[in-house]
C-alpha positions in Angstrom: -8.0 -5.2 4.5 -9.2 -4.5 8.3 -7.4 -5.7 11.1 -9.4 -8.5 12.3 -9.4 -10.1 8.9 -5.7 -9.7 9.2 -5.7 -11.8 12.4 -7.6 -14.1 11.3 -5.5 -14.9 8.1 -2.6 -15.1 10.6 -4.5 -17.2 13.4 -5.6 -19.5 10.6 -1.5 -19.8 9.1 -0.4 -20.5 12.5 -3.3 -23.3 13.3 -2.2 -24.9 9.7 1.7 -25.0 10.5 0.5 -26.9 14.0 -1.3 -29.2 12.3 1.2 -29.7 9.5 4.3 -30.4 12.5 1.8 -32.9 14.6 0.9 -34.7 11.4 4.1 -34.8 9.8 6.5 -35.5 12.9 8.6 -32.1 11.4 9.5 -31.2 14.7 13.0 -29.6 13.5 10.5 -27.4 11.8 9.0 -25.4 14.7 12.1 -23.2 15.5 12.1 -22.1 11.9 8.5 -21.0 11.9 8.7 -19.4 15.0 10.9 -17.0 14.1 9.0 -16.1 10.9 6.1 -15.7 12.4 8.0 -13.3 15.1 9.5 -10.9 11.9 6.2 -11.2 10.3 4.2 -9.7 13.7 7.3 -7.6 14.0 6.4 -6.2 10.5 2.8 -6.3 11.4 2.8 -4.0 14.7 5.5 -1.4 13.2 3.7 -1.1 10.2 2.7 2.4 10.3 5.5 3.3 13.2 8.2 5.7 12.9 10.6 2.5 13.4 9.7 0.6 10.2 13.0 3.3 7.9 15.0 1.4 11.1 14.0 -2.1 10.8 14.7 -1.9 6.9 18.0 -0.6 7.4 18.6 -3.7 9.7 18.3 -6.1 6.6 
């Protein structure tokens, strides 16, 4: 799996959960998402890096 279709998958989860909170009125909802979304680039970006042993470590 290349980057871009990596992006993509995660552009397009992001553009559903949006739709999902305006839709639904779930506005309780966004903080929870946001911070998934911000371990899952965080896992995403130190994929490969010498800091992923660390971040495991951490949880």
């Amino acid at each position: 799996m290349n980057t871009a279709t990596r992006v993509h998958d995660y552009y397009s989860l992001i553009t559903e959960c949006t739709m999902y909170l305006k839709e639904k009125r779930s506005y309780w909802l966004a903080p929870v998402i946001f911070v998934l979304l911000a371990m899952s680039a965080l896992a995403f970006f130190l994929e490969g890096s010498v800091l992923a042993p660390a971040i495991y470590s951490v949880f």
